[in-house]
TIDO-790292 format. One line per 8 residues: number of its first residue (from 1); for each residue x, z, y of C-alpha. Coordinates in steps of 0.1 Angstrom, whole numbers, plus 5000, padded with zeros to 4 digits. Layout:
! residues N
NUM	X/Z/Y; ... $
This chain:
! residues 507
1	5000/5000/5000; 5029/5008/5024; 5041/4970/5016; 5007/4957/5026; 5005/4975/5058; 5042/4964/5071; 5033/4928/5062; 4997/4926/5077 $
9	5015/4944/5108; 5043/4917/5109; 5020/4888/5104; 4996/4902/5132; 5025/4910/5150; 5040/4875/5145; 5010/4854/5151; 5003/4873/5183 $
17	5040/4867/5195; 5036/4833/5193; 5000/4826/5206; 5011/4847/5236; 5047/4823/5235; 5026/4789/5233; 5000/4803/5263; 5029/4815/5287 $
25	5047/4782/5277; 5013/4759/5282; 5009/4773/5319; 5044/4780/5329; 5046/4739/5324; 5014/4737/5336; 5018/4751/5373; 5053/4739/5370 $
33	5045/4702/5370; 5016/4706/5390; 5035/4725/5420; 5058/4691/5416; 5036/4665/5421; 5017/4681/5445; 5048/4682/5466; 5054/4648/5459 $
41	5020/4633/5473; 5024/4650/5498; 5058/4637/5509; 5051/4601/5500; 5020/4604/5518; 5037/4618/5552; 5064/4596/5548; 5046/4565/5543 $
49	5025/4573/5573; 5053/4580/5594; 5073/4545/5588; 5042/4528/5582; 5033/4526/5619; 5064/4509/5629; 5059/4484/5603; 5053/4450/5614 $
57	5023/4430/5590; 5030/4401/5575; 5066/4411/5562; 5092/4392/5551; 5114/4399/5521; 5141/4413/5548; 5115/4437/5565; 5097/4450/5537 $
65	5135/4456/5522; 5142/4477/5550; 5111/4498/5550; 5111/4504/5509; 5149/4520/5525; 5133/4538/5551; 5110/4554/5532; 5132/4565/5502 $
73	5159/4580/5531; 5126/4604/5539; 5121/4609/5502; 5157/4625/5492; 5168/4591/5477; 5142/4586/5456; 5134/4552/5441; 5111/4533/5467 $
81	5088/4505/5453; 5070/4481/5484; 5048/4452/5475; 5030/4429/5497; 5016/4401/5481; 5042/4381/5462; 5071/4400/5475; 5086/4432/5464 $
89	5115/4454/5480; 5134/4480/5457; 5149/4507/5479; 5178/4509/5446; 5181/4468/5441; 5199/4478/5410; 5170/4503/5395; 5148/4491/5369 $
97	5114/4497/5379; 5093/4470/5353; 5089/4501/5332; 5077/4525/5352; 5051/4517/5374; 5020/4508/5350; 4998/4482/5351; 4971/4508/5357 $
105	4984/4524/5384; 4993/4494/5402; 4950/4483/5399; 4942/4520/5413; 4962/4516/5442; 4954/4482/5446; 4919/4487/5447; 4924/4511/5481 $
113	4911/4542/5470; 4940/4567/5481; 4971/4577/5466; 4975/4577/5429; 5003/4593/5405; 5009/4587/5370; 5034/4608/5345; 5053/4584/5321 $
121	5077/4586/5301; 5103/4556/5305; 5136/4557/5279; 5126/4589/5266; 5130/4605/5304; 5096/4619/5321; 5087/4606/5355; 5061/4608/5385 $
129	5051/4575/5398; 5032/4583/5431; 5014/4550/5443; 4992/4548/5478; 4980/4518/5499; 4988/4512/5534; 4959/4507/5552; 4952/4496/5589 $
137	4952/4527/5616; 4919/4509/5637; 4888/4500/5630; 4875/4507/5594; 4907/4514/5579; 4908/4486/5558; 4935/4480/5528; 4966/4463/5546 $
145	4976/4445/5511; 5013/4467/5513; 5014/4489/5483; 5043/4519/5483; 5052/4531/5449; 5079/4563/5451; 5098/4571/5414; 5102/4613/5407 $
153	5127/4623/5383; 5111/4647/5363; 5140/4657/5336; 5150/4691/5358; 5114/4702/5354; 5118/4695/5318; 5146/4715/5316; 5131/4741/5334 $
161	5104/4746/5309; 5125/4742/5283; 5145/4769/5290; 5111/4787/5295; 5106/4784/5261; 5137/4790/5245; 5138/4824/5263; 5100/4836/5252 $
169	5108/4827/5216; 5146/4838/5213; 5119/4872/5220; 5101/4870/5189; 5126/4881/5165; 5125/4913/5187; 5087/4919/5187; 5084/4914/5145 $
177	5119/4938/5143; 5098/4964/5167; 5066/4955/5150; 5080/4960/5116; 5096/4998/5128; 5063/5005/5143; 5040/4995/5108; 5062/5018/5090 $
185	5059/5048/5113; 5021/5041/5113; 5022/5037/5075; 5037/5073/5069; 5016/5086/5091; 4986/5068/5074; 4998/5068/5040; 5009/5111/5041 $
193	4973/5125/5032; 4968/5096/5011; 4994/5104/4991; 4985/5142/4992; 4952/5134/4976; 4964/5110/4950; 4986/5139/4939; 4957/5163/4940 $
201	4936/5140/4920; 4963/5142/4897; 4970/5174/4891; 4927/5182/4891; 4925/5155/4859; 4956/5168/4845; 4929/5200/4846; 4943/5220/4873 $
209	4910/5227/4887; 4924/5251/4915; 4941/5218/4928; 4931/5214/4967; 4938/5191/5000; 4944/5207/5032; 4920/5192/5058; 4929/5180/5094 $
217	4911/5160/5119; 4876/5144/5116; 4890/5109/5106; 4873/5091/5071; 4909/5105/5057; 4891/5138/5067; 4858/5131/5054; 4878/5116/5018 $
225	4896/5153/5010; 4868/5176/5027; 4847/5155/4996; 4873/5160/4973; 4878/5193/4974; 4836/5199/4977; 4843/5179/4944; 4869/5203/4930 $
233	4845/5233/4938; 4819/5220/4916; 4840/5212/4889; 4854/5240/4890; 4822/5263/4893; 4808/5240/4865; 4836/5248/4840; 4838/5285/4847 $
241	4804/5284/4840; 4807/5267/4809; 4834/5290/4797; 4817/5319/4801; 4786/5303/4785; 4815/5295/4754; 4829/5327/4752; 4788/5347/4748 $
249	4786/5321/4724; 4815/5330/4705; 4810/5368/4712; 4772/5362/4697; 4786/5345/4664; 4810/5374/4657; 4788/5398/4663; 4760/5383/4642 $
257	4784/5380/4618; 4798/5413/4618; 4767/5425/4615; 4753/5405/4584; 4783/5417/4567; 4769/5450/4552; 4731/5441/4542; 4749/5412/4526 $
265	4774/5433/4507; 4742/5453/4496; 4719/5420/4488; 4752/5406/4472; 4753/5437/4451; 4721/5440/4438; 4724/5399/4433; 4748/5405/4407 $
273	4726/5432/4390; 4702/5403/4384; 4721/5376/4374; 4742/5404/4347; 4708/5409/4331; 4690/5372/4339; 4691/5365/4303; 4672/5398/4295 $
281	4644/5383/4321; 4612/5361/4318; 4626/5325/4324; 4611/5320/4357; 4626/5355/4368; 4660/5343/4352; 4660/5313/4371; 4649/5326/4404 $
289	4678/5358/4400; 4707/5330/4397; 4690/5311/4426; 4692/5345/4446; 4728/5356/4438; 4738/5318/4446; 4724/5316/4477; 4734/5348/4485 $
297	4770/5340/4475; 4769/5309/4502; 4757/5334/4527; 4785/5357/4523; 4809/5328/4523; 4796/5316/4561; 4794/5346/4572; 4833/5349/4562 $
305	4840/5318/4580; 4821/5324/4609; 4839/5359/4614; 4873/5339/4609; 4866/5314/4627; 4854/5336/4655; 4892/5356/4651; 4906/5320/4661 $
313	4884/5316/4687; 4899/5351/4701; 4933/5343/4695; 4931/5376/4673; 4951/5360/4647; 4986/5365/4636; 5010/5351/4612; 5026/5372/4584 $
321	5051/5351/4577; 5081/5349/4551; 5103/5328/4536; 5075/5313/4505; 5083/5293/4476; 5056/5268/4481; 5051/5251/4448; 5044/5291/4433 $
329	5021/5299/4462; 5001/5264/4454; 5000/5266/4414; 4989/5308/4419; 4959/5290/4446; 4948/5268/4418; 4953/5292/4393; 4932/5322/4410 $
337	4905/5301/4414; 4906/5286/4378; 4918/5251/4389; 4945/5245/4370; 4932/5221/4345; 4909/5207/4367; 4940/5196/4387; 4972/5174/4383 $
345	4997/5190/4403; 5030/5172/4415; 5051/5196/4427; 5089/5197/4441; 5106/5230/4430; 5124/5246/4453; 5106/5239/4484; 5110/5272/4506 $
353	5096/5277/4539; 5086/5305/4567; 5049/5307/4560; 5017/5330/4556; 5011/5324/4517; 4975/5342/4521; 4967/5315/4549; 4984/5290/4528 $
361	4961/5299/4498; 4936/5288/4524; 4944/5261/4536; 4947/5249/4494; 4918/5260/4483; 4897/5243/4510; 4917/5211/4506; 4913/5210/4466 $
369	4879/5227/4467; 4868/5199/4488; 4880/5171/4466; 4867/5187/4437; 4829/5193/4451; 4830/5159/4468; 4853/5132/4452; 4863/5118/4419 $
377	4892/5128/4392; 4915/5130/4391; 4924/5155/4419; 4962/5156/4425; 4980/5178/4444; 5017/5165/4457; 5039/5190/4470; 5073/5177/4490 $
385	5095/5170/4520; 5091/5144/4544; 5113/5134/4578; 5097/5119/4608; 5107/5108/4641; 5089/5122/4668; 5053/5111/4672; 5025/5129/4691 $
393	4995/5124/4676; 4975/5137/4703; 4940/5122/4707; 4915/5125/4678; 4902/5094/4664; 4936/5075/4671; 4946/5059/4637; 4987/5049/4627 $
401	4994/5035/4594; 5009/5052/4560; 5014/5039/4528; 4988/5009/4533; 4961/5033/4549; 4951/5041/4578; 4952/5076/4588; 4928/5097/4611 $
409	4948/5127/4632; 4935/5159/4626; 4937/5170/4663; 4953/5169/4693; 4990/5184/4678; 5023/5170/4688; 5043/5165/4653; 5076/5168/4664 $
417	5101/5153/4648; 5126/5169/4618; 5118/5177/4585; 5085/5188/4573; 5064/5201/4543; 5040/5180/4529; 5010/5193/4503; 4987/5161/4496 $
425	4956/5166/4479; 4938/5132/4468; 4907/5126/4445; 4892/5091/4434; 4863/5093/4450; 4842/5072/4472; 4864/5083/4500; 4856/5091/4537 $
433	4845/5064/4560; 4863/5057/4593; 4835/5076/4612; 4837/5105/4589; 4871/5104/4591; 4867/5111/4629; 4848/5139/4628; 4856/5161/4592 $
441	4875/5180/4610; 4844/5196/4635; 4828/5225/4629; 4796/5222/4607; 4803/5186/4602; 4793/5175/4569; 4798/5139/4557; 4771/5116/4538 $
449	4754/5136/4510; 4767/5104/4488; 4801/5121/4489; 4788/5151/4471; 4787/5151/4436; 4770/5180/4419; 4760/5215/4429; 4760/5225/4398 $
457	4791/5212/4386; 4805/5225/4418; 4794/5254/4437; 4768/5233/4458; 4777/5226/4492; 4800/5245/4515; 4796/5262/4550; 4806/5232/4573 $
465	4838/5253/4583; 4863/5250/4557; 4883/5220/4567; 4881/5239/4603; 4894/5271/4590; 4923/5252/4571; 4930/5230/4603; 4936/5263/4628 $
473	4954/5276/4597; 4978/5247/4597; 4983/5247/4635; 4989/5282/4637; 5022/5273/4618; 5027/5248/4641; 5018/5221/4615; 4982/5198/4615 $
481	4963/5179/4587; 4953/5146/4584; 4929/5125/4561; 4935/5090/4556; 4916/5065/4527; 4940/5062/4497; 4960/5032/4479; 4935/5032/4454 $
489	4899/5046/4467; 4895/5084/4478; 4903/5104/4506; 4939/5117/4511; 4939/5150/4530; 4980/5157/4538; 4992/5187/4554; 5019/5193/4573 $
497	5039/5224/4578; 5074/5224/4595; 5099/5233/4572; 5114/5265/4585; 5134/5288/4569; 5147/5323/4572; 5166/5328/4606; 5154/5296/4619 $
505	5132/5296/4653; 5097/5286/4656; 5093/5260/4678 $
């Protein structure tokens, strides 16, 4: 913008210089040439006059020689044409005057009407050709056929303008230098709270909403940042608001939560009482016991979530962390949950890192327990070290390729580069679709009910929070999950830990 303004001021700048050069040079040369020939009419015209009434009519070539003579003396030597009838007198017998005096002009004076004068430009040279008819003094001042023609060198006029103009435009260069100093003093000044404001903007979508511009002056500049900050103020009022509305939101869950927890220890109990002694029951009563203690079961388990995922919500969770061998912590996950030979497990020994192991076990269990309830065998779970450059995988939804597939990122988590644990757990089953893919990360998401197999065959469907719970697990070691659709069918859910080991800093 700066660029702009210096060049719109220099063009102005430029075009006024020279419309005000071409003016000033139009009527310098104007009342220059006009000052001239006035003068000269008016001394042919006296000096004609004057000599003119000593002159004897008709002439003969001798006389009318001597009064062209005359006259020029009067005329500082100019060149002095006389005609009467068939015979012309030069004052300068050795001046060419053919080219000069026009046919024209010659028919104007000719015809009696006063004195004449013509410009013309003979061999390049400008000249003033002042013609006038002598005419009788008596009587009714008729046309005395003697016609007086005086020549005006006009070249010193011509140089005068000339150097006219060479002075008014050897001045431009100096009006765009002083324009172009001027248009960028005007554009800092201009261009200051522009740039104020663009930084402001800045820093309010970068989601500093305390960002502000200082107001001065009742200009539109003025009007642009007094609206801007109005601006900010609502945004910012709006999102305080809709924090707080968050955080009663959050408080509400936990509380709920925390408060369902012992009638549904109590219902879970008795639950259990039933379903111990269903087969002692009438069928209907067995079958409605089983119902209750599953049902109850899944309400125990969202309330669990919910309270954990309220703890992340706080920022009430910590890491107990420890140097873990991770191909024990995942085979003892599968293994407490009676997994083992539902699973194939591909594990590299050896693989030690600074981890949780109970959040670990979490993190597992939701990942295979998921791939069990909703895809195919065979489940595999692939332990093993991986190094990556640097990437940021910072906006959800954005999709980079891996082994053929295309991966969703779990969240917005910077993967830094270095070396880093990898636990994959794939099934064969219909997969995730790109918009599920999006979005299984979400709270209470739950993709199509295609994807599920069998409640009966596994548990029936979960809370909606798991693959949340195992994401802030993962980030809270620094690491992230993603799912991507595998080589053969399925859905792959990786996740990444960053392989730390004892004495080694968190980054």
């Amino acid at each position: 913008m700066r660029t702009r303004l210096v060049v719109t001021f220099v063009v102005v700048a430029l075009i006024s210089a020279v419309t005000a050069t071409a003016l000033a040079y139009r009527d310098a040369r104007t009342a220059v040439l006009r000052r001239t020939q006035d003068a000269a009419v008016n001394d042919v015209r006296t000096r004609v006059t004057a000599v003119a009434a000593d002159f004897d009519l008709p002439p003969d070539q001798r006389s009318l020689a001597r009064f062209a003579a005359k006259v020029s003396e009067g005329l500082g030597a100019r060149i002095v044409v006389a005609r009467y009838q068939d015979l012309v007198a030069v004052s300068d017998p050795l001046a060419d005057t053919g080219g000069r005096i026009t046919v024209a002009l010659r028919t104007a004076v000719r015809a009696g009407d006063g004195t004449r004068f013509q410009r013309v430009m003979w061999r390049d040279e400008p000249y003033l050709v002042v013609g006038m008819p002598v005419t009788y003094a008596d009587g009714d001042r008729r046309f005395s056929g003697l016609e007086v023609f005086a020549i005006t060198d006009l070249r010193a006029e011509r140089d005068d303008t000339a150097a006219l103009l060479d002075s008014v435009r050897a001045g431009i260069l100096p009006v765009v230098v002083l324009a172009a100093v001027l248009a960028l003093l005007a554009a800092g000044t201009v261009l200051r709270p522009v740039r104020k404001l663009g930084r402001a903007t800045r820093e309010l979508a970068e989601g500093d909403l305390g960002s502000r511009v200082a107001v001065s002056g009742h200009d539109e500049l003025a009007d642009l940042a007094r609206t801007f900050n109005d601006t900010a103020d609502a945004l910012q009022a709006s999102d305080t608001r809709l924090r707080e509305q968050e955080a009663k939101a959050r408080r509400f869950v936990a509380d709920v939560s925390h408060e369902l927890r012992t009638p549904l220890a109590a219902m879970t109990m008795v639950a259990t009482v039933l379903e111990e002694d269903a087969d002692q029951l009438p069928p209907d009563a067995a079958r409605a016991a089983r119902t209750v203690g599953a049902e109850t079961a899944r309400l125990s388990r969202l309330v669990e979530d919910l309270m954990e995922i309220s703890r992340f919500d706080a920022n009430a969770i910590r890491l107990n962390a420890a140097e873990t061998d991770l191909a024990d912590t995942v085979r003892a996950s599968l293994a407490l949950r009676g997994w083992t030979e539902r699973v194939e497990v591909r594990l590299d020994e050896g693989v030690r890192a600074v981890v949780d192991r109970r959040r670990v076990d979490v993190i597992v269990a939701n990942l295979v327990g998921n791939a069990l309830r909703h895809g195919a065998p065979p489940v595999t779970v692939t332990l093993g070290t991986r190094t990556r450059t640097r990437t940021t995988t910072a906006v959800a939804g954005a999709a980079r390729t891996t082994r053929a597939t295309r991966t969703t990122p779990s969240a917005d988590v910077a993967v830094a580069g270095g070396e880093w644990v990898t636990v994959e757990v794939a099934d064969r089953g219909p997969g995730l679709p790109p918009e599920a893919r999006e979005r299984v990360f979400d709270r209470f998401y739950k993709a199509d009910a295609a994807r599920t197999r069998s409640a009966a065959d596994t548990g029936g469907q979960g809370s909606g929070l798991g693959t949340a719970i195992a994401l802030e697990n993962a980030r809270l070691h620094g690491g992230t999950i993603d799912v991507a659709e595998g080589p053969e069918g399925g859905a792959v859910f990786t996740l990444w830990l960053p392989l730390r080991r004892t004495g080694e800093d968190a980054e």
